[in-house]
KOLVEXPA-705426 format. One record per residue (C-alpha): residue in one letter; x, y, z. Coordinates in steps of 0.05 Angstrom, whole numbers, padded with zeros to 5 digits, always signed. Layout:
N
AXYZ/...
***
This chain:
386
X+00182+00507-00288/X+00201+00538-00356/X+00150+00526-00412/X+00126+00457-00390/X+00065+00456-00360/X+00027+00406-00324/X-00035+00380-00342/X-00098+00405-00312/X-00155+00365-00275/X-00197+00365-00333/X-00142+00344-00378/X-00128+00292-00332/X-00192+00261-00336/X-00199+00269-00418/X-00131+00227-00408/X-00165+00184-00367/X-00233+00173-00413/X-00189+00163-00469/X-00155+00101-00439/X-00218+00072-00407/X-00278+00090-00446/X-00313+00115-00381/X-00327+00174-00362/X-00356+00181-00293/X-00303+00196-00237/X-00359+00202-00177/X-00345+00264-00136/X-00304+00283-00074/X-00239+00284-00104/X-00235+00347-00133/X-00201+00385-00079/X-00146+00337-00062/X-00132+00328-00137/X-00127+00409-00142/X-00077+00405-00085/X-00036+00362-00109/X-00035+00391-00176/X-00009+00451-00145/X+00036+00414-00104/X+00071+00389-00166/X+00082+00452-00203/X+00108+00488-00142/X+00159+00438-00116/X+00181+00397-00186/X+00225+00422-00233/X+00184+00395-00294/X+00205+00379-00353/X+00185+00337-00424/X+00211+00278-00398/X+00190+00282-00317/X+00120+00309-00336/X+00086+00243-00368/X+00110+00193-00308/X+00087+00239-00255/X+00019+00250-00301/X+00015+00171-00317/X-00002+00147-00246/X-00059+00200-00236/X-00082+00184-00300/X-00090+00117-00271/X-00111+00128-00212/X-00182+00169-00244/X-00181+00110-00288/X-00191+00065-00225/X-00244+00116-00208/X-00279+00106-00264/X-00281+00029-00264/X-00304+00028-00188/X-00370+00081-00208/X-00381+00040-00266/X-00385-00030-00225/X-00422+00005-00175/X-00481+00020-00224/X-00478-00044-00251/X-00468-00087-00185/X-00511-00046-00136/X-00523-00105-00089/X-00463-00111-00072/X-00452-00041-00026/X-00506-00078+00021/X-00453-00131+00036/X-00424-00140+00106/X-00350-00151+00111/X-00332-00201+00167/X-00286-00194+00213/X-00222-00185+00154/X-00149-00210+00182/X-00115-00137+00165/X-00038-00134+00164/X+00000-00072+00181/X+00059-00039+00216/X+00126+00004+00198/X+00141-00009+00122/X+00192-00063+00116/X+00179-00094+00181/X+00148-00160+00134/X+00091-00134+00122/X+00096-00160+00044/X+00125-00230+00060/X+00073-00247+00111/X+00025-00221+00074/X+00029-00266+00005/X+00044-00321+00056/X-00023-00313+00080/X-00059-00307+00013/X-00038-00385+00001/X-00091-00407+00050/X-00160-00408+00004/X-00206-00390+00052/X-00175-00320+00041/X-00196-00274-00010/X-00147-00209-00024/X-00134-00147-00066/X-00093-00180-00134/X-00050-00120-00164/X-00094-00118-00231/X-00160-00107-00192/X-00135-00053-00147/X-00122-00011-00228/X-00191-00036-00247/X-00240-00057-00201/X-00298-00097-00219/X-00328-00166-00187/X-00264-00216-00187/X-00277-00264-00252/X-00250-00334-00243/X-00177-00338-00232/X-00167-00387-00298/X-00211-00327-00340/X-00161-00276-00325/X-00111-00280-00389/X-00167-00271-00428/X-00194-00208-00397/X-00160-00147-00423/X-00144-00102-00360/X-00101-00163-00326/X-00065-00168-00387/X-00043-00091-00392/X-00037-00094-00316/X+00014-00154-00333/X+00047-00118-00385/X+00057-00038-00344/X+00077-00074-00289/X+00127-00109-00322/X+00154-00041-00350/X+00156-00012-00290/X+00199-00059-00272/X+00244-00060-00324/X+00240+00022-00308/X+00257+00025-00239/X+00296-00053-00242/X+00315-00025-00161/X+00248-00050-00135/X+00250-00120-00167/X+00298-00130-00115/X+00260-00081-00055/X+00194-00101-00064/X+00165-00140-00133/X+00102-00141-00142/X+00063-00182-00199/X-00016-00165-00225/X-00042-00231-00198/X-00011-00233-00135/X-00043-00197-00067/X-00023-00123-00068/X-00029-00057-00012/X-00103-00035+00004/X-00065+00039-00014/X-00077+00030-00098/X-00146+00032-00067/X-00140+00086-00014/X-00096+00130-00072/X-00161+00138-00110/X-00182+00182-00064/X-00121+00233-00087/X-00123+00235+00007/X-00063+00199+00027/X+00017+00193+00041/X+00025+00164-00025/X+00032+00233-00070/X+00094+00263-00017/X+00116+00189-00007/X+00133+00182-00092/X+00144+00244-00112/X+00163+00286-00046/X+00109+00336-00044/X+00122+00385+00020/X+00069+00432-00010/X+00021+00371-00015/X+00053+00345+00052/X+00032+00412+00096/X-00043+00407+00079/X-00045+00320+00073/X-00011+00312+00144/X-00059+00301+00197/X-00130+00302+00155/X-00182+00257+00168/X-00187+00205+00120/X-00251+00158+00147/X-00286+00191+00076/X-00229+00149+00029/X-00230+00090+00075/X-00310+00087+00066/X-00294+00086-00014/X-00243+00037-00001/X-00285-00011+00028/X-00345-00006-00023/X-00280-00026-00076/X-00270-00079-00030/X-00346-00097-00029/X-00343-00095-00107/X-00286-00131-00110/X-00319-00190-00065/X-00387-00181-00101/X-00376-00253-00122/X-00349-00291-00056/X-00394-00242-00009/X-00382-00288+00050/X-00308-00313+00035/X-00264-00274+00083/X-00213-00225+00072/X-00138-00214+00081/X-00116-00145+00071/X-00052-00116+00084/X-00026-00035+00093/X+00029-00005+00131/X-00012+00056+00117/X-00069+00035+00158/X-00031+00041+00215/X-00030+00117+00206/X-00106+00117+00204/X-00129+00058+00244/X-00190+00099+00275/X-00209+00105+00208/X-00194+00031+00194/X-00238+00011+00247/X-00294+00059+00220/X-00309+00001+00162/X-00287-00050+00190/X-00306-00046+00269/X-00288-00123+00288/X-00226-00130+00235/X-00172-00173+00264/X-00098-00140+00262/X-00029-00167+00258/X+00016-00110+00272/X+00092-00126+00251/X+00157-00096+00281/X+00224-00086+00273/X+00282-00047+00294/X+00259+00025+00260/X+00335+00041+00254/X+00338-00024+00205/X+00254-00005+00173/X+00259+00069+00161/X+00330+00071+00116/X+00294+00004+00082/X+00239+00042+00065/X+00280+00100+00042/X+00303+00059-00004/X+00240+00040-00040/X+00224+00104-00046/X+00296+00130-00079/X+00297+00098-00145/X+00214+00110-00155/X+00223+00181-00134/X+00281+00189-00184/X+00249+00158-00245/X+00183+00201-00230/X+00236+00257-00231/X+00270+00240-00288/X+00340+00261-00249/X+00379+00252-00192/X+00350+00271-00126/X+00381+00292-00060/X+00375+00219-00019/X+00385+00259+00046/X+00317+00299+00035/X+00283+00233+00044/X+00301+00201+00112/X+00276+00267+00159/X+00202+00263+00130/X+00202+00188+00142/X+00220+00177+00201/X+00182+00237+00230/X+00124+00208+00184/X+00123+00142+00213/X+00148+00152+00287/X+00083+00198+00274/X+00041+00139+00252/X+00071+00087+00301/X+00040+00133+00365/X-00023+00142+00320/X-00034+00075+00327/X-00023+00061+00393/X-00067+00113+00414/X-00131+00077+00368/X-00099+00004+00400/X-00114+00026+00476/X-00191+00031+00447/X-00198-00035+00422/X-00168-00085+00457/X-00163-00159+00439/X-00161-00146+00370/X-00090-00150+00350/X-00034-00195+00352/X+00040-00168+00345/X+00090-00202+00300/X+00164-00190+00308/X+00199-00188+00246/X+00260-00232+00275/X+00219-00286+00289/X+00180-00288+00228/X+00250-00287+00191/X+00258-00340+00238/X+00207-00388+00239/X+00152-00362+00183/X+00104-00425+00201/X+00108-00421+00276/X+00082-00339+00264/X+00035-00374+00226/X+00010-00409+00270/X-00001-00367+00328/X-00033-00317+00289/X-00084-00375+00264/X-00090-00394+00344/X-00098-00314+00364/X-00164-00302+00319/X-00191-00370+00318/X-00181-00397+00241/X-00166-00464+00217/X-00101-00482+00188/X-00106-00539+00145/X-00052-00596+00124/X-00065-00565+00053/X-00055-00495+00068/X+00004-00512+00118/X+00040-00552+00047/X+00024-00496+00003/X+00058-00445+00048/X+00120-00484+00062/X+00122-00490-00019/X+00115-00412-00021/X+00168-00402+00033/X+00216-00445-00005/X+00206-00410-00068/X+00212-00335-00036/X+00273-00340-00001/X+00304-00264+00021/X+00344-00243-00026/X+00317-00274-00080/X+00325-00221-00135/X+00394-00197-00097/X+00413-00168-00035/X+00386-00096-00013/X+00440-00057+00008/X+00425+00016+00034/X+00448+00056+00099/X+00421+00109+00149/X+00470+00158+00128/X+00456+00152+00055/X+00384+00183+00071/X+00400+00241+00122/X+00390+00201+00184/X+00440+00170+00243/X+00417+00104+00293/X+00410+00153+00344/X+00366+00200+00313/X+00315+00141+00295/X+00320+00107+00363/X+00307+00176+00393/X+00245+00194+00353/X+00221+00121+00368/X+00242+00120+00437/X+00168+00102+00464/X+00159+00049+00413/X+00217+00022+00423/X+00201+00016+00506/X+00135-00014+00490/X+00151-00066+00441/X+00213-00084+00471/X+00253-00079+00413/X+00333-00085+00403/X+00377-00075+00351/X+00373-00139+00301/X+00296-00144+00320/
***
């Protein structure tokens, strides 16, 4: 570590007050922060230039802490609200989970997550308000240098402030989740994360939804996680009749995908190279991990999911559309149908360039992954290309 230190919590949180004005972080965090604190010193090399990106997304995520205290004060009402019956997509990370996802937020009679809101959440003004408020225009403005950053995941996965983001910016605030050892690669953090119960952050993660929604209490919601598919006991904790479209693909084609998300943001938080092959093992075990998690919660719950194979939603987006709209019961109008055909044609794969990674790049071989996911693999009926 040298002479650079880290910051500590309470410098964290000055960091925090300084860039909010707030100053009330609730409680319950403290212990997972302190872990992965410690996490980071032990297993970063740290350094002038490594130590204010790893320090800038904590700093953020306390200052989303702050905002959802603060709205809870002022909104009260609103943790009385009953969520109905959300459509929640999940699955393996780059099985479509994104695509689908934003395809679904055209139909209005969804509400969502939007990017900016997940940094600051507070009651969702109107959308033609927002470039006046001041936290969606900085959310505009460090996303976009974020991007310009890490310019890999403009072509991985974009994301934009006012578009439908990952209920995880929520779940994060909690400091509990795969996030920290996901980023930054954290096997200190990782040994005493893996396997803990997180029903506490997904309670706190539905009140920000609740806040969120304090404005449209009885719109419905589309959320989307591959996370939640690790913790979907936990899931079904807040939201006991949520409606789930799991997504799948090939894991041999998914896992070195995701890999390579993670290589470029794991390298600027870094602030040097780092050893690709180091990610791939932790992955895959991760998410062959998460995969029989799930199915495990599924057997208790039946009727209330529908699974989407990524092939044929490459294939025929509407049609997936459609039988998902069938499956739970909602209405598909001509309106919504036009508006998704227009999103489809403007979001074509590819569109920012073509992702090129492979297994070996990240420490793993095809047999290695369809090995570990052998059982999935059986019950999904999956083949290479699906």
């Amino acid at each position: 570590m040298g002479m650079i230190g880290f910051p500590t919590i309470d410098e964290l949180c000055a960091q925090a007050s300084a860039a909010c004005g707030l100053h009330d972080f609730g409680s319950g965090f403290e212990e997972a922060l302190g872990v992965l604190r410690a996490a980071i010193v032990e297993d970063i090399a740290l350094s002038a230039d490594n130590v204010p990106r790893i320090a800038g997304p904590i700093v953020a995520l306390l200052v989303s802490r702050a905002y959802s205290e603060a709205g809870w004060k002022r909104h009260p009402r609103c943790l009385a609200q009953t969520i109905r019956a959300p459509l929640v997509v999940t699955g393996l990370p780059r099985t479509g989970t994104t695509a689908l996802h934003k395809l679904l937020s055209m139909d209005p009679q969804f509400q969502g997550l939007e990017q900016w809101l997940c940094g600051t959440p507070m009651p969702r003004p109107p959308r033609t308000s927002w470039p006046e408020v001041p936290e969606f225009r900085n959310a505009v403005l460090a996303q976009e240098a974020f991007l310009q950053a890490v310019p890999e995941l403009r072509v991985s996965h974009e994301v934009a402030a006012d578009e439908v983001d990952e209920c995880l910016n929520l779940l994060a605030q909690s400091f509990l989740s795969h996030y920290p050892s996901t980023g930054l690669g954290l096997p200190s953090y990782d040994r005493w994360w893996w396997g803990r119960d997180e029903t506490a952050s997904y309670r706190r993660y539905a009140d920000n939804v609740r806040l969120i929604g304090a404005n449209a209490p009885a719109q419905r919601w589309l959320l989307k996680n591959p996370g939640h598919i690790t913790h979907m006991e936990a899931l079904f904790a807040v939201f006991p009749d949520a409606c789930v479209v799991q997504t799948h693909r090939d894991p041999a084609a998914s896992i070195p995908s995701v890999c390579s998300v993670i290589h470029p943001a794991r390298r600027f938080f870094h602030a040097r190279e780092v050893d690709a092959t180091l990610i791939g093992p932790r992955e895959l075990e991760f998410w062959a991990w998460s995969a029989e998690r799930a199915d495990a919660v599924r057997a208790t719950h039946p009727g209330r999911f529908l699974d989407v194979r990524f092939a044929d939603f490459q294939r025929a987006p509407l049609a997936v559309v459609e039988g998902i709209y069938t499956h739970f019961g909602l209405e598909l109008t001509d309106a919504t149908r036009a508006a998704m055909q227009a999103w489809i044609a403007d979001n074509a794969q590819h569109k920012h360039g073509r992702h090129e990674y492979t297994l070996e790049q990240f420490g793993l071989t095809r047999a290695a992954v369809h090995a570990r996911f052998a059982p999935y693999l059986e019950r999904y009926g999956l083949r290479h290309g699906d």
